[in-house]
C-alpha positions as CSV (number, residue, x, y, z in Angstrom):
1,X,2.5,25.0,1.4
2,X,4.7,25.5,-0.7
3,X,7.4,23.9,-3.8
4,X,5.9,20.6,-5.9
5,X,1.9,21.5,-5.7
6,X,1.4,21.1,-9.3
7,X,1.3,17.2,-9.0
8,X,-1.2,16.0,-10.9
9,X,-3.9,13.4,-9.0
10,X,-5.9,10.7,-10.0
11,X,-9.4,10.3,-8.0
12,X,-11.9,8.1,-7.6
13,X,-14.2,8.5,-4.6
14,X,-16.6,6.2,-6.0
15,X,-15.5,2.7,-7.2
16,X,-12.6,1.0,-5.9
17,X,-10.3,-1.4,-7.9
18,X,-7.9,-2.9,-7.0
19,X,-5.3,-1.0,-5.2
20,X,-4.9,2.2,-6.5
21,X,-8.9,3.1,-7.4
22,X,-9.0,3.3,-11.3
23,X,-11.2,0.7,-13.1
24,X,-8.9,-1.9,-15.1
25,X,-12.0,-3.7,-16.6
26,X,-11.4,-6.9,-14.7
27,X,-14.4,-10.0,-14.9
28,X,-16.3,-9.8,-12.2
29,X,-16.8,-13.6,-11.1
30,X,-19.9,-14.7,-8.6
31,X,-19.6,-14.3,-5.4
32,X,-18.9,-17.8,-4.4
33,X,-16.2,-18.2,-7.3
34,X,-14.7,-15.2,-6.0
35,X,-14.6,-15.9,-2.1
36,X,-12.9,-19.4,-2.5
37,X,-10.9,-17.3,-4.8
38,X,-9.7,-15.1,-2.5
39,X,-8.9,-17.8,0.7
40,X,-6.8,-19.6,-2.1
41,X,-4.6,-16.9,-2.2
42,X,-1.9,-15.2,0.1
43,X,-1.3,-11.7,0.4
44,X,1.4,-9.6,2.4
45,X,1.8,-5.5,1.8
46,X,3.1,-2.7,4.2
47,X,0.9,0.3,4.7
48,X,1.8,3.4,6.4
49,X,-1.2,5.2,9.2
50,X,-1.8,9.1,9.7
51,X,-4.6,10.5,11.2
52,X,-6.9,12.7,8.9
53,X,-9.7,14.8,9.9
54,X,-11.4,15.0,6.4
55,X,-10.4,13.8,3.1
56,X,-9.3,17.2,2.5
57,X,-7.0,16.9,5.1
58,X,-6.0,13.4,4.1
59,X,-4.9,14.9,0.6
60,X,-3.1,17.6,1.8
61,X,-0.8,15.3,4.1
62,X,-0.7,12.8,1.1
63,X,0.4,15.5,-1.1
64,X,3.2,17.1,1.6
65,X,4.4,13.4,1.4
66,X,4.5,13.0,-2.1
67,X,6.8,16.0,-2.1
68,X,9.0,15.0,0.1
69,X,9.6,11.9,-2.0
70,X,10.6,13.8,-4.9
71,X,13.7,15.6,-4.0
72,X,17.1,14.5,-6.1
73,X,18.3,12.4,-3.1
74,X,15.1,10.6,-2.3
75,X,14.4,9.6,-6.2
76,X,18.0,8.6,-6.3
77,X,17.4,6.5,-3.3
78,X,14.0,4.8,-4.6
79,X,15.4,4.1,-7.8
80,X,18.8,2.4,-6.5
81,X,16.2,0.5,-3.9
82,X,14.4,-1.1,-6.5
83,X,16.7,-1.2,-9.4
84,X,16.6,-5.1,-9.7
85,X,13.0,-4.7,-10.6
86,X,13.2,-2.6,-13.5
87,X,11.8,-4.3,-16.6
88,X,15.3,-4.5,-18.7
89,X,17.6,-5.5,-15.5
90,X,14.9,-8.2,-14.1
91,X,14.3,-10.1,-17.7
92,X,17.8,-9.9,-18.1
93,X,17.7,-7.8,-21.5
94,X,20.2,-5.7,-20.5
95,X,23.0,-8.4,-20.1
96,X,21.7,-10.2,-23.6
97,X,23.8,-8.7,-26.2
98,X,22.8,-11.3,-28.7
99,X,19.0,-10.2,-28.4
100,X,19.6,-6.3,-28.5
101,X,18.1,-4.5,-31.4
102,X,16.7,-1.1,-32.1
103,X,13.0,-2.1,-32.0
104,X,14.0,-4.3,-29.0
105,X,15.9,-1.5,-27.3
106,X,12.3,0.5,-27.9
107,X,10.3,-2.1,-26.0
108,X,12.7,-2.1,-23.0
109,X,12.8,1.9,-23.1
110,X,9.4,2.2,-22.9
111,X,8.6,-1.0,-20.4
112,X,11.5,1.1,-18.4
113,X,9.5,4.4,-18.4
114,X,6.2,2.7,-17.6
115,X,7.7,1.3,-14.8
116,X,9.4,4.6,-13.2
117,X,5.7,6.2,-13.8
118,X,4.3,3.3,-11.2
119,X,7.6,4.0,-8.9
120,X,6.4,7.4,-8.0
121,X,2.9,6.9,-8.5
122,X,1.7,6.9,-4.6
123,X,-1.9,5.1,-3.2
124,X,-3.4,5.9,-0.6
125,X,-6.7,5.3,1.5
126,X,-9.1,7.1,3.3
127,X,-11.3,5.8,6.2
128,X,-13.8,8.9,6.9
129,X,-15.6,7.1,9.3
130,X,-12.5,6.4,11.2
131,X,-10.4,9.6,9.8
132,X,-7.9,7.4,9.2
133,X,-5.5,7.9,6.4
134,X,-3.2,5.1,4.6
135,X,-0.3,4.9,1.9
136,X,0.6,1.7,-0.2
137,X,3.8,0.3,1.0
138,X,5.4,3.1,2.9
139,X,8.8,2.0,3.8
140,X,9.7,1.2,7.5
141,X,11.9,4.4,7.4
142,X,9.3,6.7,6.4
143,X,7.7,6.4,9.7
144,X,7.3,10.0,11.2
145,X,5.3,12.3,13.1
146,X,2.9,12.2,10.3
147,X,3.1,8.9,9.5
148,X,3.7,7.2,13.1
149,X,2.6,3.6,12.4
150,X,3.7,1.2,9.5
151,X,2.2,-2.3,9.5
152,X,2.8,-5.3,7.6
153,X,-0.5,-7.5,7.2
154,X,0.1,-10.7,6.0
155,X,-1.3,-14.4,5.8
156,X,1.9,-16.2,5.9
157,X,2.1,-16.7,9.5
158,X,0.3,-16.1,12.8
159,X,-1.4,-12.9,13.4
160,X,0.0,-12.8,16.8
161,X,0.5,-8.8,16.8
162,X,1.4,-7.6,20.3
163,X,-1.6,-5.1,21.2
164,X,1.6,-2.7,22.2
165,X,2.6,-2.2,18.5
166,X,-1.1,-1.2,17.4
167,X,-0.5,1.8,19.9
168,X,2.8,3.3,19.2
169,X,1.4,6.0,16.7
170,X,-1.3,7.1,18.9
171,X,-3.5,6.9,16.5
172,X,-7.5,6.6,17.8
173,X,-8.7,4.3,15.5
174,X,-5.9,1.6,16.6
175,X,-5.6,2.5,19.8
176,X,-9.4,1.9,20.5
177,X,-9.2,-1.5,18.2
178,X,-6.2,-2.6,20.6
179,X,-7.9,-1.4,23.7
180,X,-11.0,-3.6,23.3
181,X,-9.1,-6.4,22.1
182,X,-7.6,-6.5,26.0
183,X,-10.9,-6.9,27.1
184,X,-12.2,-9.8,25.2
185,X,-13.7,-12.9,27.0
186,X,-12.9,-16.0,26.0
187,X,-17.0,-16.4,25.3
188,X,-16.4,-12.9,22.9
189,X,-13.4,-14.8,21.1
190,X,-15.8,-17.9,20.8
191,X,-18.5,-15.8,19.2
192,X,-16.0,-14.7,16.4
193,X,-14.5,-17.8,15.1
194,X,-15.7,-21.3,14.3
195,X,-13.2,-23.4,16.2
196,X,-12.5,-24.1,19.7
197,X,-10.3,-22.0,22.3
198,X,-8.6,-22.7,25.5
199,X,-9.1,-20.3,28.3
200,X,-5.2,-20.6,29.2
201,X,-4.5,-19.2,25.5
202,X,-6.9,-16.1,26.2
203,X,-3.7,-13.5,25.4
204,X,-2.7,-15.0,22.3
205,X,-6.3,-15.4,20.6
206,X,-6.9,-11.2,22.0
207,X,-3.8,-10.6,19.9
208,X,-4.8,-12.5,16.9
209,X,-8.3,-11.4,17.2
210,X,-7.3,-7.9,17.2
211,X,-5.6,-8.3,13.8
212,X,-8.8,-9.6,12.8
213,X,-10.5,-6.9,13.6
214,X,-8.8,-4.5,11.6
215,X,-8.1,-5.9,8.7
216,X,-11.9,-6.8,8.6
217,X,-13.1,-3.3,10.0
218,X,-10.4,-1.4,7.0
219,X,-12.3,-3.9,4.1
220,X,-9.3,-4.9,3.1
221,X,-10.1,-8.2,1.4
222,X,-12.2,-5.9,-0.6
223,X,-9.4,-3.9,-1.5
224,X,-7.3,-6.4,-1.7
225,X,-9.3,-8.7,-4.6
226,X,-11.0,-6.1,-6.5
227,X,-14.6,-6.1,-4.8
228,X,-16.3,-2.8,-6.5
229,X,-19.1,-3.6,-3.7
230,X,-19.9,-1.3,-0.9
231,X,-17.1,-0.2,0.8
232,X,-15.9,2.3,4.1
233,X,-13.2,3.7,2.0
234,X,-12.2,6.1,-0.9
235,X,-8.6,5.5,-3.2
236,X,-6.8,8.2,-4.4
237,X,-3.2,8.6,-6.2
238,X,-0.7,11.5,-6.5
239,X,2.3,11.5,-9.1
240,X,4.9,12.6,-7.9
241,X,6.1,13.4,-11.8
242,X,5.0,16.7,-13.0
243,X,6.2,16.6,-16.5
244,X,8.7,15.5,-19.3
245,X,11.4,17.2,-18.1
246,X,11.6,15.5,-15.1
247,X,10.8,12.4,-16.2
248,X,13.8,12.4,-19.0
249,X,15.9,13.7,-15.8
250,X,14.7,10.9,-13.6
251,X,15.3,8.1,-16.5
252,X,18.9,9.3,-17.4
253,X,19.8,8.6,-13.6
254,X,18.1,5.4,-13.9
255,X,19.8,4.6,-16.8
256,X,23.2,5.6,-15.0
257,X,22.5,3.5,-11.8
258,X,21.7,0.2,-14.7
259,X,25.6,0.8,-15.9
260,X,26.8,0.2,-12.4
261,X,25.0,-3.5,-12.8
């Protein structure tokens, strides 16, 4: 491989936090506390699939995709995607003429940078039991032979997932979780939840099931609020900034896509 293989990663293969695997020395509540904690809350994130034979592997195809994120057009691209979210344009500071002074202008520079260091900071996943690899909030378009399946999970609505979409990257670990899922009995739904099913609904509660499944087989509650317990997954991140001279060069055309406001 060749081009951006000096960015920099941060690992940990150990204890997971959060979503991107580095301890932010949150309190720990008790179990209980922290399970009625969690149902209290809603959650919704995109996550891009490829299928990884090793973490080795994983880190490689992570690595090819942080490059490929990092050319002129595509940082141009992220930044004008998300350019409503950067610090000074979403608190408004940079409209507020009345509140603009040098220590102030500091602040918002630096809250500026920070955030363009988390823009190209991609997180990813690794499954080894299931040699399944994920990235943090892929975009739809980024789907690709590498990446062949995005999915939104979500508690908003129904989990009514047609088994058909779980297939379309051909990737084992879904494909097998979708295949088994359109063989469940209404007695092996039953088993799995604590309410009551009707037999003529058998398709929709497979579908919904199936969701189920996954996010339950992936841990991702566990990701999702923090749990440093036992878990079938490793976090990793790769930077996709290599050093100051970039990162001036990225923040100037930040700073030039903010005057177009």
């Amino acid at each position: 491989m060749t081009g951006r293989i000096g960015c920099w990663m941060t690992l940990n293969l150990s204890l997971v936090s959060g979503s991107d695997g580095i301890e932010n020395n949150r309190q720990h509540f008790d179990p209980k506390q922290q399970e009625e904690e969690n149902y209290s809350m809603s959650y919704g994130f995109s996550m891009g699939f490829a299928h990884a034979n090793s973490l080795q592997e994983a880190m490689m195809i992570a690595l090819e995709y942080t490059q490929s994120q990092m050319t002129e057009k595509n940082v141009k691209k992220s930044i004008r995607d998300n350019l409503y979210y950067i610090p000074s344009v979403r608190t408004g500071y940079i409209a507020d003429a009345e509140s603009k002074t040098r220590r102030a202008d500091v602040l918002a520079d630096t809250a500026d940078r920070y955030w363009l260091e988390a823009l190209f900071t991609f997180r990813f996943l690794y499954w080894e039991e299931h040699k399944l690899l994920g990235i943090v909030m892929i975009p739809p378009e980024s789907v690709s032979e590498k990446w062949p399946l995005s999915v939104y999970f979500q508690n908003s609505c129904d989990h009514d997932y047609p088994l058909s979409e779980w297939k379309e990257g051909n990737i084992p670990f879904f494909v097998n979780a979708a295949a088994k899922a359109e063989n469940y009995t209404a007695e092996d739904i039953r088993a799995k939840v604590d309410y009551e099913i009707e037999d003529d609904d058998i398709e929709y509660f497979r579908r919904s099931t199936c969701y189920d499944d996954i996010f339950e087989t992936l841990a991702f509650n566990s990701w999702l609020y923090n749990h440093d317990t036992d878990v079938p997954f490793v976090t990793f991140a790769l930077q996709g900034i290599q050093n100051e001279e970039e990162r001036y060069r990225y923040l100037q055309w930040l700073k030039s896509e903010m005057t177009k406001i």
